[in-house]
FIMILUM-697071 format. One record per residue: residue number from 1; y, x, z of N, C-alpha, C in turn. Coordinates in pm, 1 decimal, always signed. Each point is the difference from the previous one (the first is absolute). Layout:
residues N
NUM | Y | X | Z | Y | X | Z | Y | X | Z
...
END
This chain:
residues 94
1 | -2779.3 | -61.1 | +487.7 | +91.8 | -110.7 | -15.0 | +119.5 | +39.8 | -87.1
2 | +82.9 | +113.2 | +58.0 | +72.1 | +45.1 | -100.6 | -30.6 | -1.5 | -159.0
3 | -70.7 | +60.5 | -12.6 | -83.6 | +5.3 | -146.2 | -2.2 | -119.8 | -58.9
4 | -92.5 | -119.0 | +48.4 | +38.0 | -117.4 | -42.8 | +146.5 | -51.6 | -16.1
5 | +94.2 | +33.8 | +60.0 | +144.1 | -95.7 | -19.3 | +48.9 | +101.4 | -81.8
6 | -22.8 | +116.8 | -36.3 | +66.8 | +80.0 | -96.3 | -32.0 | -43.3 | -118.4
7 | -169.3 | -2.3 | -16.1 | -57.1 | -22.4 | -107.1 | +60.6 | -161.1 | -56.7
8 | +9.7 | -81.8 | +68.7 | +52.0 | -135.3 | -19.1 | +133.7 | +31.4 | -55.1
9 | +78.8 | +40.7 | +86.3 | +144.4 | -25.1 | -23.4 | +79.5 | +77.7 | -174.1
10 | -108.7 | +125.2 | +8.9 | +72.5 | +119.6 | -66.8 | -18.6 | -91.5 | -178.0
11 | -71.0 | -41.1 | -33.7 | +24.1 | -109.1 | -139.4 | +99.5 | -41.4 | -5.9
12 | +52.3 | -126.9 | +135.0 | +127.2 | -57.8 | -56.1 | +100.3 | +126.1 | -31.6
13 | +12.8 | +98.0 | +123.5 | +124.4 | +100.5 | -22.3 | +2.7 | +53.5 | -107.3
14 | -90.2 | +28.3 | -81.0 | -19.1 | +86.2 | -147.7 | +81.7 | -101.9 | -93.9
15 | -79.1 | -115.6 | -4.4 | +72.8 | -149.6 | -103.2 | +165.6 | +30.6 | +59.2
16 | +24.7 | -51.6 | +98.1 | +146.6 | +7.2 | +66.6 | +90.1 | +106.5 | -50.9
17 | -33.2 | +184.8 | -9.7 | +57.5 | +61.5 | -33.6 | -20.8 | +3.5 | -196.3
18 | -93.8 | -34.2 | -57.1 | -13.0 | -27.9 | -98.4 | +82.2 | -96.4 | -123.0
19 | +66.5 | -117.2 | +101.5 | +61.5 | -89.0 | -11.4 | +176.5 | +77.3 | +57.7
20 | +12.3 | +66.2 | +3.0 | +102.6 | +86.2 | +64.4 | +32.5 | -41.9 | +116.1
21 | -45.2 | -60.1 | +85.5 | +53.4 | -17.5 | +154.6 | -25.3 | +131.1 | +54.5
22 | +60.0 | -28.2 | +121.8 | +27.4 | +99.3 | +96.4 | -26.9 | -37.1 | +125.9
23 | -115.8 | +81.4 | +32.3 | -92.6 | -85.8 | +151.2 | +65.8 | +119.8 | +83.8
24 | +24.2 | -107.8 | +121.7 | +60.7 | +113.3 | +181.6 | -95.3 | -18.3 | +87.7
25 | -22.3 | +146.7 | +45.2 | -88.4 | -33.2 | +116.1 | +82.5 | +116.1 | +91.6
26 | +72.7 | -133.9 | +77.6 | +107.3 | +19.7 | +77.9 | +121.3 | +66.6 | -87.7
27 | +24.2 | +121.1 | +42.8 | +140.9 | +78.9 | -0.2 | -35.5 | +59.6 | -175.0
28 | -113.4 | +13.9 | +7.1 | -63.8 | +82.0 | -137.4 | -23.7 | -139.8 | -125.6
29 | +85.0 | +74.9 | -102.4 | -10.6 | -115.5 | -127.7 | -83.7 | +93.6 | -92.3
30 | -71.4 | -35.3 | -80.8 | -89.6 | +47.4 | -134.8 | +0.7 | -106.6 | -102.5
31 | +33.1 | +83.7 | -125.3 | +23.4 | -108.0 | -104.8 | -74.8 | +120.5 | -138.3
32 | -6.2 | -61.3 | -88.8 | -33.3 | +98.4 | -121.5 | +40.2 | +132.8 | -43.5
33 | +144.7 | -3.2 | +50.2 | +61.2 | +87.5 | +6.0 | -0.5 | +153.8 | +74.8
34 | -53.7 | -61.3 | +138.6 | +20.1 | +110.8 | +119.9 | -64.0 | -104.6 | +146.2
35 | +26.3 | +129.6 | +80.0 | -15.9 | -52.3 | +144.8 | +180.8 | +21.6 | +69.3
36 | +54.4 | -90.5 | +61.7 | +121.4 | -1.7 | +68.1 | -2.3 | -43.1 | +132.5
37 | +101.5 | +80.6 | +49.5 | +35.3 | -40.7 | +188.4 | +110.6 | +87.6 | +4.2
38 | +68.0 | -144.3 | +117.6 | +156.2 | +78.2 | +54.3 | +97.1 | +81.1 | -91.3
39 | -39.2 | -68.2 | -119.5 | +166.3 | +57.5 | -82.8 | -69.6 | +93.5 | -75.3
40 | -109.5 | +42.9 | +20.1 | -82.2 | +86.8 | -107.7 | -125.6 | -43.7 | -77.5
41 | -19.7 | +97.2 | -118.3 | -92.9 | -50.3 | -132.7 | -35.7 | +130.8 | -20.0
42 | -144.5 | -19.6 | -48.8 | -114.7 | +99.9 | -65.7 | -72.3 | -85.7 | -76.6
43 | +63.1 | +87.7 | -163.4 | -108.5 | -73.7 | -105.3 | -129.1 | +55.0 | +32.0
44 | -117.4 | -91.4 | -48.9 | -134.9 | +62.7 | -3.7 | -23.2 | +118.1 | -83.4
45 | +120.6 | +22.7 | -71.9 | -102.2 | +136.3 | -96.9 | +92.9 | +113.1 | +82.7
46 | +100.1 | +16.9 | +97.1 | +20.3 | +55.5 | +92.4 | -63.4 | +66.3 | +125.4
47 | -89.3 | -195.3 | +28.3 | -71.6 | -3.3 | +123.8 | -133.5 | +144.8 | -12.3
48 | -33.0 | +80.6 | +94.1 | -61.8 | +104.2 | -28.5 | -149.1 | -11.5 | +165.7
49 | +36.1 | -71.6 | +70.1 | -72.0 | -26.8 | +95.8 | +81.6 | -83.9 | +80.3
50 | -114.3 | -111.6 | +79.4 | +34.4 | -53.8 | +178.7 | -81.7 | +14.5 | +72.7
51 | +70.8 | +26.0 | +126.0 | -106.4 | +59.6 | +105.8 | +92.8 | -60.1 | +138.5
52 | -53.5 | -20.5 | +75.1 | -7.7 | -25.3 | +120.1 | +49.2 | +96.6 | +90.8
53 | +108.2 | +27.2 | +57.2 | +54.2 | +116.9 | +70.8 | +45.8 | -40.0 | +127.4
54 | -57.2 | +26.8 | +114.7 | +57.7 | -21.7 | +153.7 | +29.3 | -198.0 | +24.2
55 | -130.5 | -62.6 | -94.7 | +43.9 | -136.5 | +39.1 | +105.5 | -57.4 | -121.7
56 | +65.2 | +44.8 | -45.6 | +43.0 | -44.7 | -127.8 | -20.2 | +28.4 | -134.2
57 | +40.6 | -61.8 | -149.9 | -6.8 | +17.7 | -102.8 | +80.0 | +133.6 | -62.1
58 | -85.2 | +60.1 | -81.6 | +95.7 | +125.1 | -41.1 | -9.9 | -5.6 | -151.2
59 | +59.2 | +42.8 | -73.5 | -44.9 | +22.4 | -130.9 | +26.2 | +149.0 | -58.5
60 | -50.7 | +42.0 | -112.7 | +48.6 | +131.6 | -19.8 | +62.9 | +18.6 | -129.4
61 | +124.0 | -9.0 | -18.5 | +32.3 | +14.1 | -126.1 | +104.4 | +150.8 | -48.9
62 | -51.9 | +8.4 | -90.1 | +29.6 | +148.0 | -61.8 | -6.9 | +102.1 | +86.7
63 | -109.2 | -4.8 | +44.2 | -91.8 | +78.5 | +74.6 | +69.6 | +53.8 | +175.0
64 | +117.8 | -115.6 | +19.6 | +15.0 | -18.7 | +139.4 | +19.4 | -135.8 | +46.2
65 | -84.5 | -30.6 | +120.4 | -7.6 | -79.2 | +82.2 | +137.4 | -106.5 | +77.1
66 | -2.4 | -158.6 | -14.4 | +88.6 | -42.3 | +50.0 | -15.3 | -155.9 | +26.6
67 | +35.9 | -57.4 | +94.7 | -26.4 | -128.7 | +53.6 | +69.5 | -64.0 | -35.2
68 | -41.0 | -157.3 | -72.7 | +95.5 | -105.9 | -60.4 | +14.7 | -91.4 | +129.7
69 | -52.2 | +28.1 | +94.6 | +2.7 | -114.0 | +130.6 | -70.4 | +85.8 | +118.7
70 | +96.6 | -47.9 | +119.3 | -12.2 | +31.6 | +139.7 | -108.0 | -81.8 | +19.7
71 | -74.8 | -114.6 | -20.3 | -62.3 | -72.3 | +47.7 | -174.2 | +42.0 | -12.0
72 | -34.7 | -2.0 | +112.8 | -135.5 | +39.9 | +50.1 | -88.8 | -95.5 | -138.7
73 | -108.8 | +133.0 | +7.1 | -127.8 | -77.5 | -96.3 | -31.3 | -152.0 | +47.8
74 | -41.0 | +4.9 | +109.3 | -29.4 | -114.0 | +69.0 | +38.4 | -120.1 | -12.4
75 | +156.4 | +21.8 | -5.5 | +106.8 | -102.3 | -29.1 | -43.9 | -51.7 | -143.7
76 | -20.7 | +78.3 | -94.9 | +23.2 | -38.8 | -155.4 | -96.0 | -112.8 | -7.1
77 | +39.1 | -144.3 | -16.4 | -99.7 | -61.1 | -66.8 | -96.7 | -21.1 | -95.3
78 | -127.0 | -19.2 | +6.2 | -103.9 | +3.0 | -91.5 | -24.7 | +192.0 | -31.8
79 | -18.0 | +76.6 | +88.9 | +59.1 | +134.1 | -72.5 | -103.4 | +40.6 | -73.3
80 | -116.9 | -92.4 | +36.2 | -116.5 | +87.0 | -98.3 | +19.8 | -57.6 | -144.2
81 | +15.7 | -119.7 | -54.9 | +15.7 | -15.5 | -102.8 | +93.9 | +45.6 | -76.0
82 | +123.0 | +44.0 | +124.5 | +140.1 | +73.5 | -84.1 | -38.5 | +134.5 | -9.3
83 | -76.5 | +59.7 | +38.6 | -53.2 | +123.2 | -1.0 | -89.5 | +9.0 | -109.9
84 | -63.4 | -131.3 | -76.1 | -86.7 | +69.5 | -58.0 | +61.9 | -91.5 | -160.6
85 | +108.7 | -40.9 | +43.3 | +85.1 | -60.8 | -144.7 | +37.9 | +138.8 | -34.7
86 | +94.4 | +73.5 | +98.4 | +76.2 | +103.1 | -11.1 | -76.8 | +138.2 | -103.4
87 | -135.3 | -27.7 | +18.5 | -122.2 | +131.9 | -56.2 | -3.3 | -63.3 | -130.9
88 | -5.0 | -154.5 | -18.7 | -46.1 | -39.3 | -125.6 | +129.0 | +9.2 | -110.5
89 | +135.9 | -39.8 | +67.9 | +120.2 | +58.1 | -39.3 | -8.1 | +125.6 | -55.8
90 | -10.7 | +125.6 | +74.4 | +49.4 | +121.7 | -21.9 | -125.8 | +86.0 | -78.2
91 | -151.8 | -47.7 | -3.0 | -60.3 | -12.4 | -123.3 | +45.5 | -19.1 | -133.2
92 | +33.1 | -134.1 | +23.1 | +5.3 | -35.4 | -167.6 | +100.9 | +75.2 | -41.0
93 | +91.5 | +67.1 | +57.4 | +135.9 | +34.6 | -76.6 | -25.4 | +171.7 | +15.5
94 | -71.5 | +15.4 | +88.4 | -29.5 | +154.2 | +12.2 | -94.6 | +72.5 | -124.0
END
């Protein structure tokens, strides 16, 4: 099921950031630019990995680890499609 609503959804988000919007899923914003939360930003050619750490989002940039949001995976809306915008993001620019 997941798979299906990712696969559905993740088109518009590509057009959306393409068009320069800036889609939130929840606390976490992603735009062309970067991924942002809580007062912080990581461009994608920064972004170096995300991973999943103790229930929340981590990212790794310049080769140390740090959380843009307290808020549980669980919480993040749609997270599989933001999870797999976030790969198609840090692809293209990687």
């Amino acid at each position: 099921m997941q798979e299906h609503v990712t696969t559905a959804q993740l088109p518009c988000c590509t057009v959306a950031l393409e068009r320069g919007e800036t889609l939130a899923f929840g606390d976490i914003a992603v735009s062309r630019d970067g991924i942002a939360g809580k007062g912080d930003s990581v461009a994608w050619s920064q972004l170096q990995e995300i991973r999943v750490k103790d229930g929340c989002l981590s990212l790794r940039v310049a080769s140390k680890w740090r959380a843009l949001t307290t808020t549980a995976v669980a919480c993040i809306p749609n997270y599989f499609a933001f999870l797999a915008l976030t790969e198609r993001m840090q692809a293209a620019t990687g």
